[in-house]
NUROKE-633255 format. One record per residue (C-alpha): x, y, z; residue in one letter. Coordinates in steps of 0.001 Angstrom, whole numbers, plus 524288, in hexadecimal, padded with zeros to 5 digits. Example, Ala and Ser with C-alpha at 12.3 -4.5 7.8 and 13.67 -1.06 7.14 Angstrom:
2
8300C7EE6C81E78a
835667FBDC81BE4s
END
This chain:
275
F4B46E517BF8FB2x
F40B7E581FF8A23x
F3694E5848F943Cx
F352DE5892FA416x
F2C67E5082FABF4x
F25AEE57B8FB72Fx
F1B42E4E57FBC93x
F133CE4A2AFB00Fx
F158CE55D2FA8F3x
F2174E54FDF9ED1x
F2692E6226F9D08x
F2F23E680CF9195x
F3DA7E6B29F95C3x
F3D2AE755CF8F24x
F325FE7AB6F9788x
F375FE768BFA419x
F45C0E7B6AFA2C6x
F3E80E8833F9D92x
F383BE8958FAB61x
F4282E8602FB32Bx
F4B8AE915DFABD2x
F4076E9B41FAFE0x
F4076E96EFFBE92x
F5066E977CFBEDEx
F4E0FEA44AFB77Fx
F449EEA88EFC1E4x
F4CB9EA39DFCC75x
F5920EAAC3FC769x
F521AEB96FFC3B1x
F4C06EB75AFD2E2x
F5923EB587FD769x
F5E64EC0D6FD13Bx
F53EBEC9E2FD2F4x
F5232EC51EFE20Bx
F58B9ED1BDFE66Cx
F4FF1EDAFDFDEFBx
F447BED14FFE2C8x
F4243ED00FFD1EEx
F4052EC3F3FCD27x
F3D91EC049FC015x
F3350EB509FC171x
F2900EBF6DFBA4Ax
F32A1EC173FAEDAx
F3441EB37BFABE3x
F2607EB1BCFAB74x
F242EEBDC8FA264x
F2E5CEB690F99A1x
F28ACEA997F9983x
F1ABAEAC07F9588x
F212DEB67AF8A85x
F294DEACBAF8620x
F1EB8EA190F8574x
F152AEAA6CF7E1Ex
F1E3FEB09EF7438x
F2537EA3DDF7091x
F1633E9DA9F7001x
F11B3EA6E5F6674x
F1D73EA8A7F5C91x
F1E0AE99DCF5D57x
F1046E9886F5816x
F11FAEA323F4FA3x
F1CBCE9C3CF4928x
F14BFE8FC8F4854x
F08F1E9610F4652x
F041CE9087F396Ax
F0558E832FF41F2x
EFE84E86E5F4E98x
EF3D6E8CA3F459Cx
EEE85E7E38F440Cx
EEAF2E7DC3F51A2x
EEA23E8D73F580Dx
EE91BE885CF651Fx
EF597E7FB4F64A7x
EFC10E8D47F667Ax
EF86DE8F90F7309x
EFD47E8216F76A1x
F09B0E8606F7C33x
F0C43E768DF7ECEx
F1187E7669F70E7x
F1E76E7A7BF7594x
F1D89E8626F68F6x
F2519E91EBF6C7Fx
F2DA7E98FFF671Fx
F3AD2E9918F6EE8x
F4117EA64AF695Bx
F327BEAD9FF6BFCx
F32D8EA9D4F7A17x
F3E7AEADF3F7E3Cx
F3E4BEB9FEF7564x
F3101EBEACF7D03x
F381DEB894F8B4Bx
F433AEBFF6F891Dx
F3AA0ECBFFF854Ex
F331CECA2BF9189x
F3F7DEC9D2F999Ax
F45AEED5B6F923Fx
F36E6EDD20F9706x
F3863EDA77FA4E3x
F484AEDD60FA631x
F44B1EEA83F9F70x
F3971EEF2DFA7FAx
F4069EE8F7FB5C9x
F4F39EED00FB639x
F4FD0EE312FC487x
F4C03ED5FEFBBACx
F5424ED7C3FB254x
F5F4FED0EDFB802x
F584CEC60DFC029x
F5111EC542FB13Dx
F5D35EC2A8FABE7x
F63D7EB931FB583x
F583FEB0FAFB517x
F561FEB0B8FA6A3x
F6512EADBAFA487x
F6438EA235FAFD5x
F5836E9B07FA9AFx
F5DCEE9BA2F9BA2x
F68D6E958DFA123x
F61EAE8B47FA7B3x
F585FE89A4F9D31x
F63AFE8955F92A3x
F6AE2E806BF9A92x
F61A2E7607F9FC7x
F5BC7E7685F90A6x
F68A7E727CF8AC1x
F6CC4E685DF936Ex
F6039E60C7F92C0x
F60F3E6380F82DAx
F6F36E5DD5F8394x
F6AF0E50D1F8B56x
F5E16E4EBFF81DFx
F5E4FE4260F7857x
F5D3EE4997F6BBEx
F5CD3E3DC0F6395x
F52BCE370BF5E7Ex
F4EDCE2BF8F6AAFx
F5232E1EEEF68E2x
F4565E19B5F6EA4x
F3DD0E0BECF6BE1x
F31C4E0E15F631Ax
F28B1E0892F5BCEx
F1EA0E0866F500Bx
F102FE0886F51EDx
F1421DFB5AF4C21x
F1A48DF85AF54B4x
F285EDF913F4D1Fx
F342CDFDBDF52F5x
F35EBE0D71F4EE4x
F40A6E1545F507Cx
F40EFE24FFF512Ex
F4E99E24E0F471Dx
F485BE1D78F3D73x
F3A48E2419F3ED9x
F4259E2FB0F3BCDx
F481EE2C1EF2F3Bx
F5291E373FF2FEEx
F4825E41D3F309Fx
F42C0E4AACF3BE4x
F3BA4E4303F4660x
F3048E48D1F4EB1x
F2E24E3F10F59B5x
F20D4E4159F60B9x
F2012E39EBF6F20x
F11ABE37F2F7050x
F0733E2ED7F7660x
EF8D7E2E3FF7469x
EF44DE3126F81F1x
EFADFE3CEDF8103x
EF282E4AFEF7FE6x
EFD49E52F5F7A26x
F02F4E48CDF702Ex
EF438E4595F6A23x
EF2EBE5480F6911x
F001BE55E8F6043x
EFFCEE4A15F5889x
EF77AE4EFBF4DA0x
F0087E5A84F4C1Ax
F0BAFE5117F4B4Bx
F0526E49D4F40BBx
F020CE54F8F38D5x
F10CEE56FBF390Dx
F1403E47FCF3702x
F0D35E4AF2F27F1x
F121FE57E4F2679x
F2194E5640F2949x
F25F8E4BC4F20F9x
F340AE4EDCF2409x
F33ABE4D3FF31F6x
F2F54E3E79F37FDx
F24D5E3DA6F43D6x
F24BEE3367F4E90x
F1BA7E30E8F55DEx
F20E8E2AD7F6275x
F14F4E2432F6CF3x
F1992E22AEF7B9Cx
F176CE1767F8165x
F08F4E13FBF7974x
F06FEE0720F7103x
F03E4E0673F6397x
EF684E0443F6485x
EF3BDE10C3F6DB5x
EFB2FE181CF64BFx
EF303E13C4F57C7x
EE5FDE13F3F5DFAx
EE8BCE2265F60F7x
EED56E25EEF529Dx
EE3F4E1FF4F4D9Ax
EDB53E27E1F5635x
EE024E34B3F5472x
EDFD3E3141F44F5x
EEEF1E3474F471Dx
EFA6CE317DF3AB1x
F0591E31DBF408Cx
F1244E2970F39E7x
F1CD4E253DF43AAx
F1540E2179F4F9Bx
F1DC3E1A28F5859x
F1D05E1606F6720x
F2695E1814F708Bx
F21F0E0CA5F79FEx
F2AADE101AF84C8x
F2A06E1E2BF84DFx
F3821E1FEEF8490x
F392BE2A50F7B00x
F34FDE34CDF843Dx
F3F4AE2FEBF8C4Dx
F4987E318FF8464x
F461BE3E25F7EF6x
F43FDE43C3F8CD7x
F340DE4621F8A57x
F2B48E42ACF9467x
F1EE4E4AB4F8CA3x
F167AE4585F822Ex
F15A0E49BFF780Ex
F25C0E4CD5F74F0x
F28DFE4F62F6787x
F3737E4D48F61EAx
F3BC1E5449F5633x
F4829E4D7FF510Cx
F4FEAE51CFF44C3x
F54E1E4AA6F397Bx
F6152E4508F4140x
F576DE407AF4C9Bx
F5C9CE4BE0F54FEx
F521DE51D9F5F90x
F4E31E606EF594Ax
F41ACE6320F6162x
F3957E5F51F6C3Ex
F2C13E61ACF7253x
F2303E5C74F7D07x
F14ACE5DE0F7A4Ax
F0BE2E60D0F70CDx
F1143E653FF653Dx
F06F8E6F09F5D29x
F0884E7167F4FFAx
F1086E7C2EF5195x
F1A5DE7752F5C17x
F1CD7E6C04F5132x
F1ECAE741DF4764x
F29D6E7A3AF4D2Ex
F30F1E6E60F512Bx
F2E4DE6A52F43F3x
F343EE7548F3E54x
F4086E74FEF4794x
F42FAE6647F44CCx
F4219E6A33F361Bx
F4CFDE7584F3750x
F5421E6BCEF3E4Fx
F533FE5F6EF35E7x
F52DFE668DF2825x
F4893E68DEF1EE0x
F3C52E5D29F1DE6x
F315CE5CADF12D8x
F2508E61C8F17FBx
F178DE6133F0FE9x
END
Protein backbone atom coordinates (compact mmCIF):
# COMPACT_ATOMS: atom_id res chain seq x y z
CA UNK A 1 0.00 0.00 0.00
CA UNK A 2 1.57 3.03 -0.76
CA UNK A 3 -1.07 5.57 -0.57
CA UNK A 4 -4.54 6.31 1.43
CA UNK A 5 -7.68 7.47 -0.04
CA UNK A 6 -9.51 10.15 2.00
CA UNK A 7 -12.36 11.45 -0.23
CA UNK A 8 -10.54 12.40 -3.61
CA UNK A 9 -7.40 13.15 -2.14
CA UNK A 10 -4.76 10.13 -2.24
CA UNK A 11 -2.46 10.57 0.54
CA UNK A 12 1.17 9.10 1.11
CA UNK A 13 1.33 6.36 3.94
CA UNK A 14 4.05 7.56 4.89
CA UNK A 15 2.41 10.84 5.72
CA UNK A 16 -0.62 9.53 7.22
CA UNK A 17 0.95 6.89 9.63
CA UNK A 18 3.38 9.95 10.44
CA UNK A 19 0.24 11.84 11.76
CA UNK A 20 -1.40 9.34 13.39
CA UNK A 21 2.06 8.54 15.56
CA UNK A 22 1.93 12.33 16.62
CA UNK A 23 -1.81 12.17 17.79
CA UNK A 24 -1.07 8.70 19.80
CA UNK A 25 2.06 10.61 20.90
CA UNK A 26 -0.09 13.51 21.96
CA UNK A 27 -2.64 11.36 23.41
CA UNK A 28 -0.06 9.35 25.51
CA UNK A 29 2.29 12.63 26.90
CA UNK A 30 -1.55 14.11 27.83
CA UNK A 31 -2.16 11.08 29.63
CA UNK A 32 0.86 11.15 31.51
CA UNK A 33 1.16 14.65 32.18
CA UNK A 34 -2.80 14.82 33.11
CA UNK A 35 -1.84 15.04 36.79
CA UNK A 36 0.55 17.95 36.47
CA UNK A 37 -2.04 19.40 33.85
CA UNK A 38 1.36 19.32 31.11
CA UNK A 39 0.76 18.13 28.01
CA UNK A 40 3.00 17.96 25.27
CA UNK A 41 0.80 18.89 22.18
CA UNK A 42 3.20 22.29 21.93
CA UNK A 43 6.39 20.11 21.91
CA UNK A 44 5.32 17.95 19.13
CA UNK A 45 4.54 20.89 17.08
CA UNK A 46 7.96 22.56 17.87
CA UNK A 47 9.41 19.18 16.57
CA UNK A 48 7.52 18.84 13.49
CA UNK A 49 8.05 22.15 11.78
CA UNK A 50 12.07 21.72 12.99
CA UNK A 51 12.16 18.60 11.56
CA UNK A 52 10.39 19.56 8.17
CA UNK A 53 12.67 22.60 7.71
CA UNK A 54 16.03 21.09 8.60
CA UNK A 55 15.52 17.87 6.58
CA UNK A 56 14.16 20.43 3.60
CA UNK A 57 17.20 22.33 3.50
CA UNK A 58 20.11 19.68 3.88
CA UNK A 59 18.08 17.74 1.33
CA UNK A 60 18.42 20.51 -1.24
CA UNK A 61 21.69 21.23 -0.21
CA UNK A 62 22.71 17.82 -1.08
CA UNK A 63 20.93 18.04 -4.42
CA UNK A 64 21.62 21.39 -4.92
CA UNK A 65 23.50 21.46 -8.23
CA UNK A 66 20.00 19.75 -9.40
CA UNK A 67 17.41 22.05 -7.84
CA UNK A 68 19.60 24.91 -9.23
CA UNK A 69 17.86 24.28 -12.72
CA UNK A 70 14.68 25.36 -11.41
CA UNK A 71 15.26 27.64 -7.76
CA UNK A 72 11.72 27.57 -7.08
CA UNK A 73 11.29 23.71 -7.27
CA UNK A 74 12.93 23.99 -3.76
CA UNK A 75 10.33 25.40 -2.09
CA UNK A 76 8.05 22.75 -3.53
CA UNK A 77 7.92 20.61 -0.61
CA UNK A 78 5.49 18.19 -2.81
CA UNK A 79 8.74 16.65 -4.07
CA UNK A 80 8.84 14.39 -1.18
CA UNK A 81 13.02 15.72 -0.82
CA UNK A 82 14.10 15.57 2.71
CA UNK A 83 16.57 14.41 4.30
CA UNK A 84 15.50 11.68 6.90
CA UNK A 85 18.68 11.77 9.33
CA UNK A 86 18.37 16.00 9.32
CA UNK A 87 14.84 15.81 10.54
CA UNK A 88 15.00 13.83 13.22
CA UNK A 89 18.45 15.13 14.24
CA UNK A 90 16.78 18.87 14.56
CA UNK A 91 13.23 16.89 16.17
CA UNK A 92 15.16 15.27 18.55
CA UNK A 93 17.12 18.58 19.25
CA UNK A 94 13.89 20.34 19.66
CA UNK A 95 12.66 17.74 22.13
CA UNK A 96 16.06 17.64 24.06
CA UNK A 97 15.29 21.97 24.33
CA UNK A 98 12.01 21.66 25.87
CA UNK A 99 12.83 18.51 28.44
CA UNK A 100 15.81 20.76 29.54
CA UNK A 101 14.03 24.06 30.22
CA UNK A 102 10.56 22.09 31.73
CA UNK A 103 11.66 19.30 34.27
CA UNK A 104 7.32 18.31 34.42
CA UNK A 105 7.40 17.31 30.38
CA UNK A 106 10.03 15.48 30.42
CA UNK A 107 8.44 12.30 31.22
CA UNK A 108 4.95 12.72 29.48
CA UNK A 109 7.76 13.86 26.50
CA UNK A 110 9.15 10.70 26.73
CA UNK A 111 6.16 8.29 27.05
CA UNK A 112 4.67 9.85 24.12
CA UNK A 113 7.67 9.93 21.89
CA UNK A 114 8.44 6.17 22.81
CA UNK A 115 4.47 5.22 22.10
CA UNK A 116 4.34 6.86 18.54
CA UNK A 117 7.73 5.33 17.44
CA UNK A 118 6.26 2.26 18.35
CA UNK A 119 3.21 2.70 16.51
CA UNK A 120 4.84 4.36 13.69
CA UNK A 121 7.61 1.53 13.56
CA UNK A 122 5.09 -0.97 13.81
CA UNK A 123 2.20 -0.06 11.51
CA UNK A 124 5.28 0.92 8.89
CA UNK A 125 6.64 -2.60 8.87
CA UNK A 126 3.65 -4.54 8.65
CA UNK A 127 2.25 -2.70 5.69
CA UNK A 128 6.09 -2.93 4.15
CA UNK A 129 5.86 -6.79 4.88
CA UNK A 130 2.32 -7.25 3.01
CA UNK A 131 3.52 -4.88 -0.14
CA UNK A 132 4.02 -6.70 -3.66
CA UNK A 133 7.63 -5.89 -4.14
CA UNK A 134 7.87 -7.46 -7.46
CA UNK A 135 7.65 -6.17 -10.56
CA UNK A 136 3.41 -6.37 -11.43
CA UNK A 137 2.29 -8.77 -13.68
CA UNK A 138 -0.21 -6.41 -15.38
CA UNK A 139 -1.72 -6.50 -19.18
CA UNK A 140 -0.09 -3.77 -21.36
CA UNK A 141 0.37 -2.61 -24.42
CA UNK A 142 2.44 -0.69 -27.20
CA UNK A 143 1.38 2.59 -28.62
CA UNK A 144 1.14 -0.06 -31.36
CA UNK A 145 -0.82 -1.59 -30.05
CA UNK A 146 1.56 -4.83 -29.27
CA UNK A 147 1.44 -6.73 -26.25
CA UNK A 148 4.40 -5.29 -23.69
CA UNK A 149 5.55 -6.67 -20.77
CA UNK A 150 7.42 -4.77 -17.75
CA UNK A 151 10.22 -8.09 -17.51
CA UNK A 152 11.08 -7.85 -20.90
CA UNK A 153 10.98 -3.86 -21.14
CA UNK A 154 13.49 -4.31 -18.46
CA UNK A 155 16.03 -6.35 -20.12
CA UNK A 156 17.78 -7.29 -16.75
CA UNK A 157 18.50 -3.64 -15.93
CA UNK A 158 16.93 -1.06 -13.43
CA UNK A 159 13.35 -0.16 -14.28
CA UNK A 160 11.76 3.30 -13.43
CA UNK A 161 8.03 2.85 -14.01
CA UNK A 162 6.18 6.28 -14.22
CA UNK A 163 2.07 5.89 -13.76
CA UNK A 164 0.90 8.89 -15.65
CA UNK A 165 -2.06 10.25 -17.75
CA UNK A 166 -2.37 13.32 -19.81
CA UNK A 167 -5.15 15.04 -18.00
CA UNK A 168 -3.14 15.00 -15.18
CA UNK A 169 -1.49 18.58 -13.72
CA UNK A 170 1.27 17.01 -11.75
CA UNK A 171 2.40 14.24 -14.29
CA UNK A 172 2.62 16.98 -17.42
CA UNK A 173 4.70 19.08 -14.96
CA UNK A 174 7.40 16.09 -14.33
CA UNK A 175 7.55 14.51 -17.57
CA UNK A 176 10.16 16.69 -19.10
CA UNK A 177 12.38 16.06 -16.11
CA UNK A 178 11.87 12.39 -16.65
CA UNK A 179 12.94 12.68 -20.17
CA UNK A 180 15.93 14.55 -19.53
CA UNK A 181 16.82 11.51 -17.40
CA UNK A 182 15.50 8.90 -20.06
CA UNK A 183 18.83 10.40 -22.32
CA UNK A 184 21.03 10.86 -19.55
CA UNK A 185 20.92 7.29 -17.66
CA UNK A 186 21.59 4.80 -20.19
CA UNK A 187 21.97 2.13 -17.56
CA UNK A 188 18.72 2.36 -16.05
CA UNK A 189 15.33 1.66 -18.47
CA UNK A 190 12.17 4.20 -18.28
CA UNK A 191 8.53 3.22 -18.75
CA UNK A 192 6.20 5.12 -19.30
CA UNK A 193 2.94 3.52 -18.13
CA UNK A 194 -0.74 5.63 -19.35
CA UNK A 195 -3.90 4.79 -17.14
CA UNK A 196 -6.70 4.02 -18.70
CA UNK A 197 -6.07 6.62 -22.09
CA UNK A 198 -5.97 5.25 -25.81
CA UNK A 199 -3.29 5.52 -28.09
CA UNK A 200 -4.39 8.26 -29.94
CA UNK A 201 -4.91 10.65 -26.74
CA UNK A 202 -1.69 9.67 -25.70
CA UNK A 203 0.20 10.63 -29.19
CA UNK A 204 -1.73 13.71 -29.86
CA UNK A 205 -0.40 14.96 -26.47
CA UNK A 206 3.37 14.00 -27.20
CA UNK A 207 3.27 15.23 -30.07
CA UNK A 208 2.01 18.35 -28.47
CA UNK A 209 4.25 18.82 -25.78
CA UNK A 210 7.16 18.07 -28.51
CA UNK A 211 7.80 15.15 -25.86
CA UNK A 212 10.65 11.91 -26.72
CA UNK A 213 9.94 9.62 -24.56
CA UNK A 214 10.89 5.59 -25.51
CA UNK A 215 8.72 2.96 -23.74
CA UNK A 216 5.30 4.49 -23.73
CA UNK A 217 2.86 1.91 -22.92
CA UNK A 218 -0.91 1.94 -21.80
CA UNK A 219 -2.25 0.30 -19.04
CA UNK A 220 -5.98 0.16 -20.44
CA UNK A 221 -7.48 -1.09 -17.34
CA UNK A 222 -5.73 0.80 -14.81
CA UNK A 223 -4.79 -2.14 -12.87
CA UNK A 224 -1.34 -1.33 -12.11
CA UNK A 225 -2.20 1.13 -9.43
CA UNK A 226 -4.10 -1.56 -8.05
CA UNK A 227 -1.70 -3.84 -7.60
CA UNK A 228 0.93 -1.66 -6.40
CA UNK A 229 -1.47 -0.14 -3.77
CA UNK A 230 -1.36 3.64 -5.53
CA UNK A 231 -4.39 5.42 -5.86
CA UNK A 232 -2.25 8.97 -6.87
CA UNK A 233 -1.02 9.94 -10.20
CA UNK A 234 1.67 10.40 -10.87
CA UNK A 235 3.49 7.11 -8.83
CA UNK A 236 6.87 6.39 -9.78
CA UNK A 237 8.48 2.79 -9.23
CA UNK A 238 12.13 2.35 -8.97
CA UNK A 239 12.95 -1.38 -9.45
CA UNK A 240 16.52 -2.89 -9.38
CA UNK A 241 18.29 -5.17 -11.62
CA UNK A 242 16.46 -8.43 -10.16
CA UNK A 243 12.96 -6.51 -10.65
CA UNK A 244 12.83 -6.04 -6.82
CA UNK A 245 10.81 -2.70 -5.55
CA UNK A 246 13.85 -0.18 -4.15
CA UNK A 247 11.86 3.15 -4.05
CA UNK A 248 8.64 4.81 -4.28
CA UNK A 249 7.01 8.21 -4.59
CA UNK A 250 3.60 9.85 -5.19
CA UNK A 251 3.71 13.15 -6.98
CA UNK A 252 5.74 15.24 -8.73
CA UNK A 253 9.07 14.29 -8.82
CA UNK A 254 11.59 17.59 -9.30
CA UNK A 255 14.83 17.20 -10.44
CA UNK A 256 16.23 16.79 -7.30
CA UNK A 257 13.78 14.26 -5.64
CA UNK A 258 14.81 12.04 -8.89
CA UNK A 259 18.07 12.36 -8.47
CA UNK A 260 18.10 10.80 -5.28
CA UNK A 261 16.05 7.85 -6.10
CA UNK A 262 18.28 7.61 -8.92
CA UNK A 263 21.17 7.49 -6.95
CA UNK A 264 19.69 4.96 -4.33
CA UNK A 265 18.53 2.52 -7.12
CA UNK A 266 22.18 2.83 -8.46
CA UNK A 267 23.86 1.83 -4.93
CA UNK A 268 21.44 -0.78 -4.95
CA UNK A 269 21.64 -2.33 -8.46
CA UNK A 270 25.52 -1.71 -9.03
CA UNK A 271 27.35 0.64 -11.04
CA UNK A 272 25.51 1.90 -14.77
CA UNK A 273 27.34 4.00 -17.62
CA UNK A 274 26.31 7.50 -17.44
CA UNK A 275 27.36 10.23 -20.20
Amino acid sequence: MLTVNLGPLSMPIAVILTLVALLVAAGVGFQVGRAQKTGIGHVLTDMLLAGVLLARVAFVAIWFDAYRISPWSMLDIRDGGFSPWAGMAAALLVAIWHGWHKAAVRKPLILGLAAGAIVWGGTFTAIRMMQNTTLPKVPLTTLAGEPADLTRLAAGEPLVVNMWATWCPPCRRELPTLAAAQKLEHGVRFVFADQGEDARTVQRYLGAASLELDNVVLDAGARMGRAVGSGGLPTTLFYDANGRLVDTHVGQLTAGSLASKLDRLRARSGPTNQE
